[in-house]
N, C-alpha and C positions, 0 to 999 in steps of 0.2 A: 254588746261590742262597743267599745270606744270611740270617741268621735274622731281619732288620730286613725284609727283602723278604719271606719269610716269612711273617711279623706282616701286612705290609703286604695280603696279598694275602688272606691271612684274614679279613681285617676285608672288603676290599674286596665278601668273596663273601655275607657277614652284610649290608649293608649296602645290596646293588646290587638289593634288593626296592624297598627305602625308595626307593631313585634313581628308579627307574623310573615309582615315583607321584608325585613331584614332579615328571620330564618328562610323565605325563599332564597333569598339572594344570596347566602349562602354565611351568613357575618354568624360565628359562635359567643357566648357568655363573652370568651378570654377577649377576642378582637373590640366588642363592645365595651367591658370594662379601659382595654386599652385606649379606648378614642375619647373615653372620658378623662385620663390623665393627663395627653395631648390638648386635651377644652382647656382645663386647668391650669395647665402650662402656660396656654394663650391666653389666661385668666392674668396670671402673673406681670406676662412679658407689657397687657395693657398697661398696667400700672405701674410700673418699669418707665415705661417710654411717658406714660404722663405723668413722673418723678422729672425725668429727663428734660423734654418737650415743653409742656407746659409751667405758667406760673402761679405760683400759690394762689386759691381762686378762682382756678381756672378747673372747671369740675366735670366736663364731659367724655374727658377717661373715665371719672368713676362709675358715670351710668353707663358706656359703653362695656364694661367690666362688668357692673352689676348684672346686666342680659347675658352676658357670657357664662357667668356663674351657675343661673338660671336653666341656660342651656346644656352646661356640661352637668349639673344636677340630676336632669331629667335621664344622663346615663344609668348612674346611680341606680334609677328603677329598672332600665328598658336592660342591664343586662341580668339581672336576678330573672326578668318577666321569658327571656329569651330563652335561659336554661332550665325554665319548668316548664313553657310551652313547649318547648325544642328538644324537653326529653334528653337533658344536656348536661344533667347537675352532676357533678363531682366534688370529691372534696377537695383537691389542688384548685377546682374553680373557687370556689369559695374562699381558702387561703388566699389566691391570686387577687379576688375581691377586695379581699379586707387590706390586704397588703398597698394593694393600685390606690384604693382611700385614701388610705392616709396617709402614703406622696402627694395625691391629689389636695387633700387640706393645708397640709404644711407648706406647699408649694405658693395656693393660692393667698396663704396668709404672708409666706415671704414678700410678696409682690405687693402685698398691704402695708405690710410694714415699709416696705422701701420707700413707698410714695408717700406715708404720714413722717418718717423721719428726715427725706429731703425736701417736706413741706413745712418742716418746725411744727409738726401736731408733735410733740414731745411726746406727753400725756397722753394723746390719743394712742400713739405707736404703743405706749407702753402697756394699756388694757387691750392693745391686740392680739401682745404675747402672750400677757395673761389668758386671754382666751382663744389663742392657741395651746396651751399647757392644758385649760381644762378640757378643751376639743379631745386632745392625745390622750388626756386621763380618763375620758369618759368612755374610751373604746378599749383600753389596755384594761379597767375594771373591769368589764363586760367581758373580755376576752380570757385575762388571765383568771375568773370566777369558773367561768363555763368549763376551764380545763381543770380546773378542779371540779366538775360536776357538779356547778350551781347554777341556773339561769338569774341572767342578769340582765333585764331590758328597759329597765323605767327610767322615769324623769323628765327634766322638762325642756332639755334642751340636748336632743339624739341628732344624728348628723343630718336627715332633713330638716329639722328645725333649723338646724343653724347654716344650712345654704340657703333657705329660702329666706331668711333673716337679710345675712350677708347681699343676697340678691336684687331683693323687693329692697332693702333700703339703699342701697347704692344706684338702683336704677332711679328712687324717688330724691333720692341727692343730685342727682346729672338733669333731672327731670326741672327740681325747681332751680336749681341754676340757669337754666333757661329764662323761668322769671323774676327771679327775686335778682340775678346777678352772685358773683363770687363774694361780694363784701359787704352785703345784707349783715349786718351785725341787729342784736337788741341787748340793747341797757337799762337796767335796772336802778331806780335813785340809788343812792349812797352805794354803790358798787361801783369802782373805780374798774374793771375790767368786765367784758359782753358777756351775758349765761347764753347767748345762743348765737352761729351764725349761722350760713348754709349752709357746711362741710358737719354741722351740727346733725344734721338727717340721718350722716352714715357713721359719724361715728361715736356717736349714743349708745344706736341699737349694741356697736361693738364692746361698749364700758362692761352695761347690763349683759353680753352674752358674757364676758371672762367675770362675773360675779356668779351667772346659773351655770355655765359649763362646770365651775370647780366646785359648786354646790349640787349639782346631779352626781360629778363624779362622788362626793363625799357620802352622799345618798347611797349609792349604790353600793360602797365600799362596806356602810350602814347594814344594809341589807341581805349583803352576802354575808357577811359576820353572822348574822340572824340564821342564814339557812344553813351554813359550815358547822356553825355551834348544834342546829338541830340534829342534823348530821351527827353530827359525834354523839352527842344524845342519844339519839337512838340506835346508832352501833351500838352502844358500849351497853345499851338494856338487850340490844338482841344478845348480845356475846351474853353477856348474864341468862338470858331467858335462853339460852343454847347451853348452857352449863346444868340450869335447873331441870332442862327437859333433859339433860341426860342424867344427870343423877335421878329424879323422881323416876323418867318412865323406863328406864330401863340398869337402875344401880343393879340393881340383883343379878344384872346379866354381864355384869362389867370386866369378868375374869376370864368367861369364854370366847375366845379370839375367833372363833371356826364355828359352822354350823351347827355341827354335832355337841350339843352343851352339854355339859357332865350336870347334867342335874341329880337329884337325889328326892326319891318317896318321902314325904314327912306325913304325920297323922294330922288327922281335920283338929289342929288344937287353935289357941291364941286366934280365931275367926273376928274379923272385923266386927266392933260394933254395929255399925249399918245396913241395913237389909237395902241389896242392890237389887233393881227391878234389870229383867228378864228382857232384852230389847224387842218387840214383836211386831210382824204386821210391816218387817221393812223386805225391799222386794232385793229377791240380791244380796241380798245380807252375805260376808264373809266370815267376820268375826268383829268382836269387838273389845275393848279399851278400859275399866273400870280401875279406881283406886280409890282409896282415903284422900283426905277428911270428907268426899260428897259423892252424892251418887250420879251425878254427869257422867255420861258416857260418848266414850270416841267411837264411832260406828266408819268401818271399814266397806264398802260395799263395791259390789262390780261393776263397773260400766262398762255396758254393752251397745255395739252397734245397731243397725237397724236388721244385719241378718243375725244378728244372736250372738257375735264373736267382739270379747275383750278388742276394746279400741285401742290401739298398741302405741300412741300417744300420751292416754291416761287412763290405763285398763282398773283403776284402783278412786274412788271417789271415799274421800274423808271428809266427816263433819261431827257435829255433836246433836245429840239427844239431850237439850239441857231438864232433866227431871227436876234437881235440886232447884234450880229456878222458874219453874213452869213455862216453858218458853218453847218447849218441844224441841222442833228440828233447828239447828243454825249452823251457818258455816263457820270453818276456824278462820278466825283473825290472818291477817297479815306474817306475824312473828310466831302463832300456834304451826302456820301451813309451811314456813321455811327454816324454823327450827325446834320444832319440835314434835308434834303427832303429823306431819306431813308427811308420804312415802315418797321415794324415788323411787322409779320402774327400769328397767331393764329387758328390753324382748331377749330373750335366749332362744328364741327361734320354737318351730315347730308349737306355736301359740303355750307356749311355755314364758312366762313373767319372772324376773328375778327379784321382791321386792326389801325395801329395805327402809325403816324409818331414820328421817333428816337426823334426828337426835344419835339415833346409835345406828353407824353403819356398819356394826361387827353381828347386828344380829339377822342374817338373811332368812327370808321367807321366800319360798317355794309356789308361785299362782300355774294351778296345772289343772286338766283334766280327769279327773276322777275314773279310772278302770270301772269302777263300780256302777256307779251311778250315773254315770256320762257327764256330769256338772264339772262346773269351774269351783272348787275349793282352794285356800292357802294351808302349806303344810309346813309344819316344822320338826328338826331332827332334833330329840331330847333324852341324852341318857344310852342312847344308840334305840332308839325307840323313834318312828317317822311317825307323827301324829298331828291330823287331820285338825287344824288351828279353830276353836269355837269362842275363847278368851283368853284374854291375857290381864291378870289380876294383880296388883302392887297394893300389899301391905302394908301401912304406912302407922308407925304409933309416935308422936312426939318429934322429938330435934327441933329445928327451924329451918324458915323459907327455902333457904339456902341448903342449904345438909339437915334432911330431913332423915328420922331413924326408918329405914324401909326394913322392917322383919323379914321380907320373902317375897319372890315373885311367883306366882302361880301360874301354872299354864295348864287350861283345860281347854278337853278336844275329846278325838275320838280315834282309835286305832286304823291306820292309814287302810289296813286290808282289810277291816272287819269294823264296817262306820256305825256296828249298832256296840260296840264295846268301847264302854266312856271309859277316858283316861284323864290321871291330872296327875301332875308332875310338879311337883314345889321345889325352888330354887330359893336354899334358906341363905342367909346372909347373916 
């Protein structure tokens, strides 16, 4: 964990007393967020009035400001802490949050700005705005990323960093004007104008925040490019890798629309090169998955409950038997399980399964109880022939990755009324 998480969760364990009795008392997220905008506001109006009030120099508005800042900050946490102790969170609370912010910010930098431009900080005023702009940017990246479904949190200067910034130096600006006085200047030889004076303490930190504010935002803008672009990257191989799984694993079936496939008898001719091994010894077994160029097999199997009955959640477990790479059992990948040898389930009731693979939803399979034999078997209707599903075999000689030549889809089983008469059904193409 981070040292910034850290910090964050330190504070959280000091503070979740306080929380607690503000959810007695009866105060929500929304009230809490709002009493920070109100701190804020009164962040402002100090620095207002010591534009107004006081004379250049004169610096105990800023540290009276600076502990306000501090104070109306520590909202900041206590209403996030409120609506997860309080069992409170919403997502209007949250928009409500982010919204009350950054009034909250812009408000309190209005009131900074006022007091450095009726104090002649020219310069100063002007890396206020500056870092006010990067403040605004660094939450509108973060936000407007997230709605495009990127997370976006880093960097080095997030809105606690730059209250407690703003804060801690503006209190230590009122603090040493106490001793140094307002017209504490230091000179430098052959520099005809001071590199520091007191008013120096608070608005430094402000230069260096509007240089990391607009360089976190840039960061971050950085970053979400990186995971946007990934994004698309990986769309556009799954959409590919959803093309292939439907050509390869089910081309030969790509004309029958309905269950009932017009298949057609062909003779055991043109048989693959490869001797496929026989899947054994799996418990549950339903059917299973084989094609060219290798003899990796997709193993279909039943999952079952603890009293014996298909889980109606995910009554259907897929994986591979990797033979061709010695690897034995492994699960499918990510883009195998949702576009391609992956099943969708369907209860039809009466522990009757409708299944159907991600790749082709035209080819439905039947998960039922067996009259015979009392088991759960998959069944399919082929040719007006209902047979007892034991494999499904793709042909495969030549073409490429992409449009591969598929000869024929195989479909061997067993006759739905009579499970000791093998049947295979070829679907030539």
């Amino acid at each position: 964990m981070k040292l910034r998480d850290n910090l964050q969760q330190g504070i959280y364990k000091v503070i979740n007393p306080f929380v607690k009795g503000l959810i007695k008392i009866g105060l929500t997220p929304n009230m809490v967020t709002t009493i920070g905008l109100i701190l804020n506001i009164g962040v402002a109006v100090i620095f207002i009035m010591g534009a107004e009030k006081a004379n250049r120099g004169e610096l105990e508005y800023v540290g009276w400001a600076g502990a306000l800042v501090l104070f109306a900050g520590l909202f900041d946490m206590l209403d996030g802490q409120v609506a997860r102790l309080g069992n409170m969170s919403s997502k209007f609370g949250a928009l409500y949050d982010s919204v009350l912010d950054r009034y909250s910010e812009m408000v309190m930098f209005l009131g900074i700005c006022y007091y450095l431009i009726s104090h002649h900080y020219f310069l100063s005023s002007l890396f206020a705005f500056i870092a006010l702009i990067g403040s605004m940017m660094v939450s509108y990246t973060r936000a407007r990323a997230e709605g495009l479904g990127v997370e976006c949190k880093g960097g080095l200067m997030q809105r606690p960093e730059r209250v407690v910034t703003i804060g801690v130096f503006a209190i230590a600006c009122g603090i040493a004007y106490n001793f140094l006085g307002g017209d504490y200047k230091v000179f430098v030889p052959g520099i005809k104008f001071h590199v520091f004076e007191t008013m120096t303490i608070f608005t430094l930190p402000i230069a260096i925040m509007a240089v990391l504010t607009n360089i976190t935002a840039v960061n971050r803008l950085r970053e979400a490019k990186k995971a946007l672009d990934a994004q698309d990257f990986l769309k556009a191989n799954q959409n590919k890798a959803a093309l292939v799984a439907g050509i390869v694993l089910f081309a030969g079936l790509a004309f029958g629309t309905s269950a009932n496939l017009q298949a057609q008898q062909v003779p055991d001719g043109d048989p693959s090169p490869l001797t496929f091994p026989v899947p054994k010894n799996i418990d549950n077994q339903l059917f299973y998955v084989q094609r060219d160029p290798n003899i990796n097999t997709i193993i279909c199997q039943l999952n079952l409950d603890e009293d014996g009955q298909p889980i109606k959640d995910k009554p259907v477990n897929v994986f591979w038997m990797r033979y061709a790479d010695k690897e034995g059992k492994k699960d499918l990948n990510y883009i195998q399980r949702k576009f391609a040898y992956g099943i969708q389930t369907k209860d039809i009731g009466n522990g009757n399964f409708e299944l159907r693979f991600v790749s082709y939803k035209k080819f439905p399979l039947l998960l039922t109880k067996s009259t015979v034999d009392k088991k759960y078997h998959v069944y399919v209707t082929a040719n007006n022939k209902k047979i007892l599903l034991d494999r499904i075999f793709l042909r495969i000689e030549g073409g490429s990755f992409w449009l591969p030549n598929v000869k024929y889809v195989e479909l061997k089983g067993y006759e739905a009324n009579n499970p000791s008469k093998a049947v295979t059904e070829r679907i030539k193409v």
